[in-house]
Every structure is written in structure tokens, then in C-alpha cells.
N, CA and C atoms as a LAMMPS dump frame, in Angstrom:
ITEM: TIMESTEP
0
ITEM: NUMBER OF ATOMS
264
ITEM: BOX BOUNDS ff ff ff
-5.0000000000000000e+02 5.0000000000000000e+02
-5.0000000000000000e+02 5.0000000000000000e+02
-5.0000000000000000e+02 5.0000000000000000e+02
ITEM: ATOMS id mol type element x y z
1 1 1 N 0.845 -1.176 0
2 1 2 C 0 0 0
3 1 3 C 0.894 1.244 0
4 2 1 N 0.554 2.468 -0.924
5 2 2 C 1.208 3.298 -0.575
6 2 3 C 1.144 3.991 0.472
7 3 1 N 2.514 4.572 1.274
8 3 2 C 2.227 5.77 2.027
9 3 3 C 1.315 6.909 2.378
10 4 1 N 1.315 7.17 1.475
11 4 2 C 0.018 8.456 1.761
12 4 3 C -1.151 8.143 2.201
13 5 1 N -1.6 6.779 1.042
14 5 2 C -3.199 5.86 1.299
15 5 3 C -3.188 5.773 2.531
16 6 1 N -1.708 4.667 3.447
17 6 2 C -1.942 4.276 4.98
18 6 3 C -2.388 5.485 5.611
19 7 1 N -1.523 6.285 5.437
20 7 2 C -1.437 7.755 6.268
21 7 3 C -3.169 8.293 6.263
22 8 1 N -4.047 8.404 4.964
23 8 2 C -5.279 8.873 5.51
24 8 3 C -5.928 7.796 5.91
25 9 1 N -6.02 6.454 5.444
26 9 2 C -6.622 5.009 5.788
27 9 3 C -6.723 5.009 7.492
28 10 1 N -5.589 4.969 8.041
29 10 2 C -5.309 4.968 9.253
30 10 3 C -5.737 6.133 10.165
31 11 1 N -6.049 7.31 9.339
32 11 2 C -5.92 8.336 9.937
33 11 3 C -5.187 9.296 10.661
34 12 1 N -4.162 8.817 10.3
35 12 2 C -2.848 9.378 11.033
36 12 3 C -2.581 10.922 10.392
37 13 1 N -2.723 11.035 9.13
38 13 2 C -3.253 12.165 8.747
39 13 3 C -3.849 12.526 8.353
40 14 1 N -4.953 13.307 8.077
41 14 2 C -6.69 13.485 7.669
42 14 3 C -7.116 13.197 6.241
43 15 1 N -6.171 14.224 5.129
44 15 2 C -6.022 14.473 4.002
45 15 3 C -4.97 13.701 3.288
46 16 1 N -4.963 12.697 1.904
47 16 2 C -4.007 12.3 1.234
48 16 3 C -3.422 13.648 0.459
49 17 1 N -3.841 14.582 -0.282
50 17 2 C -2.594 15.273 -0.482
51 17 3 C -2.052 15.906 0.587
52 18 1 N -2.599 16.107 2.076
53 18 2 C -1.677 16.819 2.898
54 18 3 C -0.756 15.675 3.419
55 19 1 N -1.061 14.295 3.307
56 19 2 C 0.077 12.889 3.928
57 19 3 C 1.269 13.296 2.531
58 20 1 N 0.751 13.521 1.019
59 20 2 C 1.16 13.711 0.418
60 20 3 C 2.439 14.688 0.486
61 21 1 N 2.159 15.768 0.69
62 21 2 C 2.565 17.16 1.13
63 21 3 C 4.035 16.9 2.115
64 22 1 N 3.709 16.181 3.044
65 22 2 C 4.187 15.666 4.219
66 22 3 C 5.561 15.492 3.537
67 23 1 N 5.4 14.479 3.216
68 23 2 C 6.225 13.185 2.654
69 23 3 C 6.935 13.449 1.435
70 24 1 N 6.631 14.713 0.798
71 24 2 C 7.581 15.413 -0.11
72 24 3 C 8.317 16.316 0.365
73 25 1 N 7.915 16.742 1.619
74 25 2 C 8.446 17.871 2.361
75 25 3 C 10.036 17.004 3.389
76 26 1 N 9.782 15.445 3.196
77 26 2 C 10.992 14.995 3.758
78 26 3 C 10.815 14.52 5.324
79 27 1 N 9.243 14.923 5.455
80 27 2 C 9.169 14.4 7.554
81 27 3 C 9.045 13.454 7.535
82 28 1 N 8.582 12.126 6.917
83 28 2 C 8.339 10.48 7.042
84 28 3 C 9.722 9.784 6.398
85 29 1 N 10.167 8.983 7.478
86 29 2 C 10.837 7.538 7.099
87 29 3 C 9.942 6.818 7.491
88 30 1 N 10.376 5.744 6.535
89 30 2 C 10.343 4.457 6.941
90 30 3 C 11.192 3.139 7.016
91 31 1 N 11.485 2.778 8.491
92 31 2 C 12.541 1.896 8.579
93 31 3 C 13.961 2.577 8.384
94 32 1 N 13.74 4.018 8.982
95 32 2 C 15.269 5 8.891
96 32 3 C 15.294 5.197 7.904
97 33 1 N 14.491 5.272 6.593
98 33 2 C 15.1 5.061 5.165
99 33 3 C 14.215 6.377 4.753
100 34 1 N 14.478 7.725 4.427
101 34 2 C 13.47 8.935 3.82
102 34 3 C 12.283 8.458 2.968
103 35 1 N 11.562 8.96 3.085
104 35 2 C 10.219 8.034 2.1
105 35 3 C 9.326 9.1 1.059
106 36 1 N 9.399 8.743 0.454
107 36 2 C 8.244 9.32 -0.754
108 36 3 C 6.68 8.826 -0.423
109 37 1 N 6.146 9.676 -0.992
110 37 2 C 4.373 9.564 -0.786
111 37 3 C 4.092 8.381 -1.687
112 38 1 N 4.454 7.773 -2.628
113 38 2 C 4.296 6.799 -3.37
114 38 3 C 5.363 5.347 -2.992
115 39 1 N 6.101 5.366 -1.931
116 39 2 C 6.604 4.548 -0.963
117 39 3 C 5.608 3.343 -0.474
118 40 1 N 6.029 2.34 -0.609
119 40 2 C 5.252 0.658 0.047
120 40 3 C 5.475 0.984 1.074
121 41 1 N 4.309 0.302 2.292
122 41 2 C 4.166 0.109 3.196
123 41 3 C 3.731 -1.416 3.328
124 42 1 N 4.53 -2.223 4.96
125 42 2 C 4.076 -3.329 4.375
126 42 3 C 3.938 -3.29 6.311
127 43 1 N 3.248 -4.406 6.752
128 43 2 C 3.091 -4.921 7.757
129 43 3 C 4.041 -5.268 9.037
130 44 1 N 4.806 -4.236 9.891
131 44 2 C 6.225 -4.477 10.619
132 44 3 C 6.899 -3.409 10.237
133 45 1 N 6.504 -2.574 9.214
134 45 2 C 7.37 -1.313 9.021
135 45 3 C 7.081 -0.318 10.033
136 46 1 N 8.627 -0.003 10.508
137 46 2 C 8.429 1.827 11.532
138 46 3 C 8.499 2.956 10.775
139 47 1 N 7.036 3.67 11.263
140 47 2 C 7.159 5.065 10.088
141 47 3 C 7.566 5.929 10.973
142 48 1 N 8.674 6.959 10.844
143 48 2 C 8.723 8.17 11.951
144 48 3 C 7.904 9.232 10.941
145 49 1 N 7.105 10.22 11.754
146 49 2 C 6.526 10.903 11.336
147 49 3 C 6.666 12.609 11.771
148 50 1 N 7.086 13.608 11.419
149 50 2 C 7.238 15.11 11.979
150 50 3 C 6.243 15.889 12.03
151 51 1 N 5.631 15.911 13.457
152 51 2 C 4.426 17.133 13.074
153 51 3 C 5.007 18.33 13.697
154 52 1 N 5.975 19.528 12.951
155 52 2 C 6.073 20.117 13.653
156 52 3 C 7.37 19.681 14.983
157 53 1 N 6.878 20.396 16.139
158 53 2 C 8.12 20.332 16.663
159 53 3 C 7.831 18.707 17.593
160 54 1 N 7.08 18.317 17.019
161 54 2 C 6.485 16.45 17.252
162 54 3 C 6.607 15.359 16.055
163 55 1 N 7.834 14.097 17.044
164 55 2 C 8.327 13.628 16.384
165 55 3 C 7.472 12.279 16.38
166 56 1 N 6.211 11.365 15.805
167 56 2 C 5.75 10.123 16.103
168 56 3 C 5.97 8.758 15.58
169 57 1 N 6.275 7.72 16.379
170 57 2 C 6.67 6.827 15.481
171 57 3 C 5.978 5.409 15.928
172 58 1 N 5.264 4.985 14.783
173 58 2 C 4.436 4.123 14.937
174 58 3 C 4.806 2.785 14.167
175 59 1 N 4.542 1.405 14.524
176 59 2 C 4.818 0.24 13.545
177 59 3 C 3.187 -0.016 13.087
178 60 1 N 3.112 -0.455 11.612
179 60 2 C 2.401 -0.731 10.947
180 60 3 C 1.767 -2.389 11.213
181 61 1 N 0.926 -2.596 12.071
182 61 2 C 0.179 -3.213 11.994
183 61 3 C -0.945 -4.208 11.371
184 62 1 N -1.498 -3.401 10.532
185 62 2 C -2.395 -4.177 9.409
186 62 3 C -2.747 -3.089 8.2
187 63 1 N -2.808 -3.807 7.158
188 63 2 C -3.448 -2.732 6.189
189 63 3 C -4.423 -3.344 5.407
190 64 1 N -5.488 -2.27 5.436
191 64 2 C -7.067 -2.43 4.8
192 64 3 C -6.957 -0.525 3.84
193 65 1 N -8.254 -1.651 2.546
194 65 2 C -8.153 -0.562 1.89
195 65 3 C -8.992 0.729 2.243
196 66 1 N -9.867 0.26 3.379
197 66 2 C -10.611 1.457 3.976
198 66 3 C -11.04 1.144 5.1
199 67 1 N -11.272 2.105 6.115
200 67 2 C -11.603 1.515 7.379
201 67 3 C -12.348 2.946 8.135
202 68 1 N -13.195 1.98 9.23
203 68 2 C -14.476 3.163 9.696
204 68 3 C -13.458 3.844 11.214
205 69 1 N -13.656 4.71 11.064
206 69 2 C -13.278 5.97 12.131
207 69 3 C -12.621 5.186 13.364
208 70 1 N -13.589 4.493 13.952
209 70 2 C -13.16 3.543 15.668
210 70 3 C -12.198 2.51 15.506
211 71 1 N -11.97 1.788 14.015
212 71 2 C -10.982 0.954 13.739
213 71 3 C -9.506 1.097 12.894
214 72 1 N -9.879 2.998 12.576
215 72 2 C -8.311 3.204 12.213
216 72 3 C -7.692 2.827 12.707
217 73 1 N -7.437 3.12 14.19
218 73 2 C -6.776 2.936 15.375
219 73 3 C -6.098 1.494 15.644
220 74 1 N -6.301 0.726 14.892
221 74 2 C -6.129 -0.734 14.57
222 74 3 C -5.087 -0.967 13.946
223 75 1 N -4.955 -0.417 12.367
224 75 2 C -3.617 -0.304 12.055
225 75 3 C -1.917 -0.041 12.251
226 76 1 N -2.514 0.775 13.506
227 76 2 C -0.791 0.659 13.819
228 76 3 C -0.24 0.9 15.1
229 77 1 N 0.647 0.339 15.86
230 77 2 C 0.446 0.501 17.2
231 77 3 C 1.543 1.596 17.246
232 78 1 N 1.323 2.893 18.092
233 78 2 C 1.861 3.995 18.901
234 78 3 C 3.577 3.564 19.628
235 79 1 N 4.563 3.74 19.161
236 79 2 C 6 2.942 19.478
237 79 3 C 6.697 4.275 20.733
238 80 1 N 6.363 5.827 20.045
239 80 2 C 7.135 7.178 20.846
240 80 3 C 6.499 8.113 20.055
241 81 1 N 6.098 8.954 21.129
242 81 2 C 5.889 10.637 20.732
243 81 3 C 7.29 11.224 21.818
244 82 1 N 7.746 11.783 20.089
245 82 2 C 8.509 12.984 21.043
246 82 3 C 8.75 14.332 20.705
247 83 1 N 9.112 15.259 21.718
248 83 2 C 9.066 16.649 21.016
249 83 3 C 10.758 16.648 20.883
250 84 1 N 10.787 17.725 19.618
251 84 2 C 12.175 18.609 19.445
252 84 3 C 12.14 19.64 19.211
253 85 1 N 13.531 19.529 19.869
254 85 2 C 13.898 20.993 20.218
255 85 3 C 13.735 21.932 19.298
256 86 1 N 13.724 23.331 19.258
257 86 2 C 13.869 24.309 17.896
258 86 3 C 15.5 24.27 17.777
259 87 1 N 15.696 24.178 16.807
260 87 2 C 17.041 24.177 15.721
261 87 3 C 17.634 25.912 16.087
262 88 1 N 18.72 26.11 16.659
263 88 2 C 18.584 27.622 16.734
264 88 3 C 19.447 27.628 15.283
């Protein structure tokens, strides 16, 4: 599945062109490796994700091609939220 799809599928981010957006902008690896919005995702992969001065990193769990609101949450289990610092 691509990246972006998981990213709104899951809900992790609301909008596919803003997962899109994301992920051209350089904030998602996966598996330490920089990732493109058109990047595989497969089942056991760690995505780090940048929101801002929040760093999240979740392993990929299951993937479905669509899923209802209460069972996004299913796809991927929560590994670290962390904040960083501002860059002076």
C-alpha cells in the first residue's frame, strides 16, 4: 500500500494530499530510510513521522483498503511521541 493511502486510511493524517505534502516535504521515514508519498508500506514497518516540533513513530500493523473511524486505530500501534527541540 502506498504511504500516503496508509497515512489517511489509518488516519494518522486526515487528508491524502496533505500525507502527500508531508512526505515530499521529507518528515516520514520508513525503517530510517526517507520516504516518498508513493513509498510501500508493508506490515512491521516503523514510520517516523514530523508534526512540527512532534516527532511520532508508529509500527504498521495491518493494512485495509478502507476503514471506519473507531478501527483506524487498529492499524498501527503507537511505538514514541517525542518533542524537538527548535534548531537555533
Amino acid at each position: 500500500m502506498r504511504l500516503d493511502k496508509f497515512l489517511k486510511v489509518s488516519r494518522l493524517i486526515k487528508r491524502r494530499p496533505l500525507a502527500k505534502e508531508v512526505a515530499d516535504k521529507g518528515r516520514i521515514t520508513i525503517n530510517g530510510q526517507q520516504a516518498k508519498a508513493s513509498s510501500n508500506v508493508k506490515v512491521g514497518d516503523e514510520l517516523s513521522i514530523r508534526f512540527g516540533q512532534k516527532i511520532v513513530t508508529v509500527q504498521v500493523e495491518e493494512l485495509q483498503e478502507s476503514t471506519k473511524k473507531e478501527n483506524a486505530a487498529h492499524m498501527y500501534r503507537l511505538l514514541k511521541e517525542e518533542r524537538v527541540k527548535e534548531e537555533e
